[in-house]
C-alpha positions in Angstrom: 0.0 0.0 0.0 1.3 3.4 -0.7 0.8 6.0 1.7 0.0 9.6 0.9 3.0 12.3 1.5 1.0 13.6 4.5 0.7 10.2 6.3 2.0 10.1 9.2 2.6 6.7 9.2 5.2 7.3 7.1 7.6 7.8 9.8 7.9 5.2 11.4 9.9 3.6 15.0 12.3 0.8 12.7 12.8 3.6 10.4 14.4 5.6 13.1 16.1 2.8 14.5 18.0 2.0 10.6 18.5 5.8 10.6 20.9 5.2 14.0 22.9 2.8 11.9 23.1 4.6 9.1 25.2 7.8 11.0 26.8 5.4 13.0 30.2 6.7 12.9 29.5 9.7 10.6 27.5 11.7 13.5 28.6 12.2 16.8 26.3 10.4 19.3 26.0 13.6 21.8 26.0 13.5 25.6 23.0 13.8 27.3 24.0 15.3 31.1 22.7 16.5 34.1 22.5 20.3 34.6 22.1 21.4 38.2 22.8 25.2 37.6 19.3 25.0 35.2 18.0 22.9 37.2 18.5 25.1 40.2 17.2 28.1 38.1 14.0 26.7 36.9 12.9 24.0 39.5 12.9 21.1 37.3 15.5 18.2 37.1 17.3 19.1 33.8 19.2 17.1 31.5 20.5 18.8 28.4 21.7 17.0 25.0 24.1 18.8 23.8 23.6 18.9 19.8 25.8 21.8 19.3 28.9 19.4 19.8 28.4 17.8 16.1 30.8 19.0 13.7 28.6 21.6 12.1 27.3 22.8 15.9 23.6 21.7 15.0 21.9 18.2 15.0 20.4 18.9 11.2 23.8 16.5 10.0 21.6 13.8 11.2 18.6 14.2 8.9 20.8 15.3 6.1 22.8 12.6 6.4 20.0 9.5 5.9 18.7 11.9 3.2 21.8 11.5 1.2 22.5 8.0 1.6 19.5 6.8 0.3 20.0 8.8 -2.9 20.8 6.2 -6.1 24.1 6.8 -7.8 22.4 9.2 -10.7 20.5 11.3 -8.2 23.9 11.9 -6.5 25.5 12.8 -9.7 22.5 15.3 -10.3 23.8 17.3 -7.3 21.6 18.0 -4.3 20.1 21.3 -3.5 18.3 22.4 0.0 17.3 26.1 1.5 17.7 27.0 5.8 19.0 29.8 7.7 22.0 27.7 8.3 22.0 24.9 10.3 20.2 22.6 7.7 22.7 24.2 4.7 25.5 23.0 6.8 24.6 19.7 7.7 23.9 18.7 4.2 26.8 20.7 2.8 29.3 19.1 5.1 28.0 15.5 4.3 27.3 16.4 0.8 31.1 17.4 0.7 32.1 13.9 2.4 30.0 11.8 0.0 31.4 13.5 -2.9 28.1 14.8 -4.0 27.7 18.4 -5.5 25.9 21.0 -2.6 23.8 24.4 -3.7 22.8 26.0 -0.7 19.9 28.7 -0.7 19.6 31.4 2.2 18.2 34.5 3.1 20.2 37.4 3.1 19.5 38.1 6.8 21.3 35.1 7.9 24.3 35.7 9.9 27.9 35.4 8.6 28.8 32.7 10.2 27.0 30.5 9.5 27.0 31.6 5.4 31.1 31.4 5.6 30.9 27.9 7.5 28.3 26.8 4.2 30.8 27.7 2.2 33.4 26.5 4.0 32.4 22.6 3.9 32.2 23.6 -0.1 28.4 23.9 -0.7 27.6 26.7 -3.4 25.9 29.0 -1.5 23.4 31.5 -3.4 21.6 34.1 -1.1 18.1 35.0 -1.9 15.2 37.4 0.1 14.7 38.1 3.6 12.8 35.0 4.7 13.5 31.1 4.1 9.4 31.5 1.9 11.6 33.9 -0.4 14.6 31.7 -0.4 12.8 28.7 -1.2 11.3 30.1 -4.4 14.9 30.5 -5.8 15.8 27.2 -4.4 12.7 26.1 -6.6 13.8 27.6 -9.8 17.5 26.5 -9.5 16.0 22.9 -8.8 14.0 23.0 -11.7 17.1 24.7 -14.1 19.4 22.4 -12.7 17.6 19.5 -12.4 18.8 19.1 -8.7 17.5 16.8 -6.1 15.8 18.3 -3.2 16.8 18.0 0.2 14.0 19.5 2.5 14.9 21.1 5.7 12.2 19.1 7.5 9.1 18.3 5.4 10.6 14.8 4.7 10.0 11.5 5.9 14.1 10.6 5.5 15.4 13.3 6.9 12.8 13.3 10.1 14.0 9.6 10.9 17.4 11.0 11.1 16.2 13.8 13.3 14.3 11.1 16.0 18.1 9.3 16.2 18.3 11.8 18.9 15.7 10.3 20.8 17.2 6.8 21.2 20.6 8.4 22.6 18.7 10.8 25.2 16.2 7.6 26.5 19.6 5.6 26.3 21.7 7.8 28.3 19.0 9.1 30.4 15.8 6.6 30.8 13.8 8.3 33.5 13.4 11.6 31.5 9.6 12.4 32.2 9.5 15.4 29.3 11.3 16.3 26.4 11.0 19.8 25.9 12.0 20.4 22.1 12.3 23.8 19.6 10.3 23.6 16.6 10.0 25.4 13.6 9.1 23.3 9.9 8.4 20.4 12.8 11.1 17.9 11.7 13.2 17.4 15.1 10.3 17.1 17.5 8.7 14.9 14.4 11.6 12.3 14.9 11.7 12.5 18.6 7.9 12.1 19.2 7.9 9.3 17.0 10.7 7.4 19.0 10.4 8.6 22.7 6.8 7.9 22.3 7.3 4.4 21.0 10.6 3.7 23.2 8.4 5.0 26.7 4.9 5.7 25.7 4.3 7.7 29.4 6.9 10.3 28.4 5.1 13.8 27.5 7.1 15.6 24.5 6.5 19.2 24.4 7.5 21.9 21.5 8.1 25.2 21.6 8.2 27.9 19.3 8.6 31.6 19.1 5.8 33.8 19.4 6.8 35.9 16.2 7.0 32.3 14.5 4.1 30.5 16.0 3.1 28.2 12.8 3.0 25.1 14.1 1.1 25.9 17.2 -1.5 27.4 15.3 -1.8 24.3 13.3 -1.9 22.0 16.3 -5.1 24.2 18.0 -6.4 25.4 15.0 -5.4 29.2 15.2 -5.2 31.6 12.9 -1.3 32.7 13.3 0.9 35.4 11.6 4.4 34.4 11.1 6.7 37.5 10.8 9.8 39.8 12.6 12.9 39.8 13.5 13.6 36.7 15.8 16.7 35.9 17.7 15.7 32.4 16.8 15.9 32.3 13.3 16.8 28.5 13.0 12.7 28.2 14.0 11.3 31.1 12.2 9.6 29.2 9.9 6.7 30.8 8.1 5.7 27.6 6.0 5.2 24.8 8.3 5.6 20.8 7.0 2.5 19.0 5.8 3.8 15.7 6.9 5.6 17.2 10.5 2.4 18.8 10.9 0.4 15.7 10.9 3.0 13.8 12.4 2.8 16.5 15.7 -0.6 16.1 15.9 -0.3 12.6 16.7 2.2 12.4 18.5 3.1 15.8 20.9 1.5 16.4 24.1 1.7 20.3 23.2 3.1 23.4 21.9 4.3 26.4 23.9 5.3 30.1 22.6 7.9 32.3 24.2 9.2 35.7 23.9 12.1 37.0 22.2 13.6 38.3 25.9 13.0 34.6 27.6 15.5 33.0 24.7 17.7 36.1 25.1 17.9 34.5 28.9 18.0 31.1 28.0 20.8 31.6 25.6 23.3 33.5 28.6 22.1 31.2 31.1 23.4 28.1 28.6 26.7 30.3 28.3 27.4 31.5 32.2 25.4 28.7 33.3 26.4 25.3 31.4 29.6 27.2 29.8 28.4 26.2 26.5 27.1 28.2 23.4 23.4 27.6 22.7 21.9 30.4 19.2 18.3 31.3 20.0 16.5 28.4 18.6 18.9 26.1 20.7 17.4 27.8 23.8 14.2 27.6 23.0 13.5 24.4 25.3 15.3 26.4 28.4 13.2 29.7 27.8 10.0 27.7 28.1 11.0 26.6 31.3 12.2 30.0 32.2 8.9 31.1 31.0 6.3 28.7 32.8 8.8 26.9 35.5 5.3 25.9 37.7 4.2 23.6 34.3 7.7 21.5 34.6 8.6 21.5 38.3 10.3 18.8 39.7 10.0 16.6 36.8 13.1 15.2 34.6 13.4 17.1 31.8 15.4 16.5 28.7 16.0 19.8 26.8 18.6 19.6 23.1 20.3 22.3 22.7 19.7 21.8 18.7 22.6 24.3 18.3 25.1 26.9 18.9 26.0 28.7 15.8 25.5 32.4 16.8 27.0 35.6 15.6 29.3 36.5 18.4 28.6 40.0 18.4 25.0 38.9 19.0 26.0 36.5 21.5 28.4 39.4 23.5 25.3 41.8 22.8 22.6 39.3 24.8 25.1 39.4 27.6 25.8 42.9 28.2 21.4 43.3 27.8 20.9 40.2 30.6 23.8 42.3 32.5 21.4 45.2 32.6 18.2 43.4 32.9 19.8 41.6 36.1 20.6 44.8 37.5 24.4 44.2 37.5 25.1 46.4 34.9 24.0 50.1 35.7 23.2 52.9 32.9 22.5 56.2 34.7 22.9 59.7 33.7 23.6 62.8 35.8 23.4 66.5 35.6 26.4 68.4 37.1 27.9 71.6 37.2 30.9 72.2 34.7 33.3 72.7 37.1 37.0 70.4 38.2 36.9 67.5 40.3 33.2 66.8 39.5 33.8 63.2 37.7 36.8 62.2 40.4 33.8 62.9 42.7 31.6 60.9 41.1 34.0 58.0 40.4 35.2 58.0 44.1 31.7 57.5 44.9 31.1 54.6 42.9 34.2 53.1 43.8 33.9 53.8 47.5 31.2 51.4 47.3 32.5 48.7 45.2 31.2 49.8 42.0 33.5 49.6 38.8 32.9 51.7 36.4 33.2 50.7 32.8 31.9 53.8 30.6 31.2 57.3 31.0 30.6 59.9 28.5 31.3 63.6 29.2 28.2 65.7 27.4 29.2 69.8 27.5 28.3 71.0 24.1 24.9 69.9 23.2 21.7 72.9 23.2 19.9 71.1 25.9 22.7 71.3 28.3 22.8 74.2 30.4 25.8 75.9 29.5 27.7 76.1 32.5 26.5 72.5 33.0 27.6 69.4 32.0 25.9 65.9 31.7 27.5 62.3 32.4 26.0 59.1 31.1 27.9 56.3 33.2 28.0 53.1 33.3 29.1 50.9 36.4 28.9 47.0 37.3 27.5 46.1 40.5 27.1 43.2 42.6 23.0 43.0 42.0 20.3 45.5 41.4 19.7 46.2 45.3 24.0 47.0 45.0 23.4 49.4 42.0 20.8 50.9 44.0 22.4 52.1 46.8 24.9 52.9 44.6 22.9 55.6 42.6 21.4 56.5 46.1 24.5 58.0 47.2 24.9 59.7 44.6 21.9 61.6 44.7 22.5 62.0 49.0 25.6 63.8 47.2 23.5 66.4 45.5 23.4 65.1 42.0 20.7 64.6 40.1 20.3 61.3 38.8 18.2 59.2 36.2 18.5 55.6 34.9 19.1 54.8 31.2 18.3 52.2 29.0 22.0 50.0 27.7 22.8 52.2 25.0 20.9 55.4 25.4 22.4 58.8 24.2 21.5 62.2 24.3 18.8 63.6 22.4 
């Protein structure tokens, strides 16, 4: 019997289990460990599987992997073509490069560097097309058709979901009590792969996904919703506008649920990963850890297994997230204060500050602009403190001093 695209039977347990022999040796089989700092920060029992440890820092190798090696010798001559933000592109282009199979990669222009140079480092052809992976696929769709190049679909496929769900043996291997696998979706192809194993390896466990609410496709799908999919996410490994017709079937049969969170909680999730865990997780990879962050009550005390899919952020955005959780954690102080012009005034200020254990990191000196007075001066400073109660009585000396103080937003300037 042959089964419609959009069957979910389709995907199948034994599939998954032949998809764990095919990367056998090819893919790294990733630890799945403990984490008592997360743990201690949201209330559950965390256990994180660490998927930004494979060669290209995602788990996508996996998928693209058992894509490629069923492809007969002539498709493989064809070349292979796919379209992703990154993750996907390098996963098949490293393993397209090791099979010794021709790669073009489509992206969007908006896709960070480093993850465009590392394409092109594995030696995909990488063409850069619109602003959203919709707009890069209908390039991807012309080239295929100009080229005559065989597709290799980010997550809509049945091959590359069984390679996805390989994942799931390892964690319920490594870790067999997890109660919940908390997992980031965006086309539906990892949580597809997982469900489908986890569910058929410990049918009690309960296998959540999460997306961002900018991107919130699949949820909409799962309860019916009428969704708009659009901005600029942090997450753009799971801002996916045009959700799979087989995943989506797939997660309806087989996940528990679907949870959105904001842009801020996987701006937290991703510095708790990195001063937490001391390991790199991009803003899809955090998604699992902001839901937790988000709605700790819904998993508290249970044993939950997150992936942190990947790591592959720009490090100026990563340094950026830092410096904003700094400020939001009230350890980095932005403040601005009105002074006479007069000698000794910043010494004063700085003694202050440093007096009471403050370090001061930035000032700048503002004399010349129409809305200072003009024997005035203004000061935006910038300090570190020990917490936000420390930065407080900080700024309250100050003002016991006489000056006139007001807090800025990281990064404000004068009008």
């Amino acid at each position: 019997m042959t089964l419609a695209f959009n069957d979910p039977q389709q995907v199948t347990f034994d599939k998954i289990k032949q998809a764990a022999e095919i990367i056998k040796g090819a893919v790294l089989e990733t630890p799945c460990l403990p984490a008592p700092r997360l743990s201690q920060l949201t209330g559950a029992d965390i256990f994180v599987k660490y998927e930004n440890m494979q060669v290209t820092g995602a788990f996508k190798e996996r998928g693209a992997l058992v894509k490629l090696s069923g492809l007969t010798d002539q498709e493989k001559s064809r070349g292979v073509i796919a379209v992703s933000a990154g993750n996907h592109a390098q996963g098949v282009a490293y393993h397209a490069g090791r099979l010794g199979i021709p790669a073009t990669i489509v992206m969007p222009v908006l896709t960070p560097f480093v993850k465009i140079a590392a394409t092109r480092g594995y030696g995909a052809e990488v063409v850069l097309a619109g602003n959203t992976l919709a707009d890069a696929k209908e390039e991807a769709d012309r080239l295929a058709l100009e080229k005559d190049l065989v597709w290799v679909h980010p997550y809509d496929d049945a091959h590359v979901i069984h390679g996805q769900g390989t994942i799931a043996l390892e964690m319920l291997a490594q870790q067999p009590d997890l109660e919940v696998l908390v997992i980031p979706v965006g086309g539906g192809g990892l949580i597809s792969g997982i469900a489908t194993a986890a569910k058929a390896l410990k049918p009690s466990v309960t296998v959540t996904g999460v997306e961002t609410t900018l991107y919130p496709g699949m949820w909409g799908a799962f309860y019916g919703k009428e969704v708009r999919c659009e901005g600029a996410t942090i997450a753009e490994g799971i801002a996916v506008r045009d959700i799979g017709q087989l995943t989506t079937e797939v997660i309806k049969d087989r996940v528990d649920d679907i949870l959105l969170v904001s842009e801020s909680s996987i701006e937290q999730a991703i510095n708790a990963y990195l001063t937490l865990q001391r390991t790199i997780a991009e803003g899809a990879g955090a998604a699992g850890l902001a839901a937790l962050l988000s709605d700790p009550d819904r998993f508290a005390g249970k044993k939950v297994g997150l992936v942190l899919c990947g790591g592959n952020i720009d490090p100026r955005l990563l340094s950026k997230i830092v410096v904003r959780e700094l400020a939001r954690d009230g350890r980095l102080v932005s403040i601005r204060i009105d002074t006479p012009d007069r000698p000794g005034t910043l010494g004063e200020i700085a003694t202050v500050i440093g007096d009471m254990q403050g370090n001061v990191v930035d000032v700048e000196h503002h004399r010349l602009f129409l809305n200072v007075p003009a024997k005035g001066a203004t000061l935006d400073v910038t300090f570190e403190a020990f917490d936000r109660p420390h930065g407080e009585r900080i700024v309250a000396a100050l003002r016991e001093r006489g000056f006139v103080v007001r807090y800025l937003e990281i990064g404000d300037r004068m009008d």
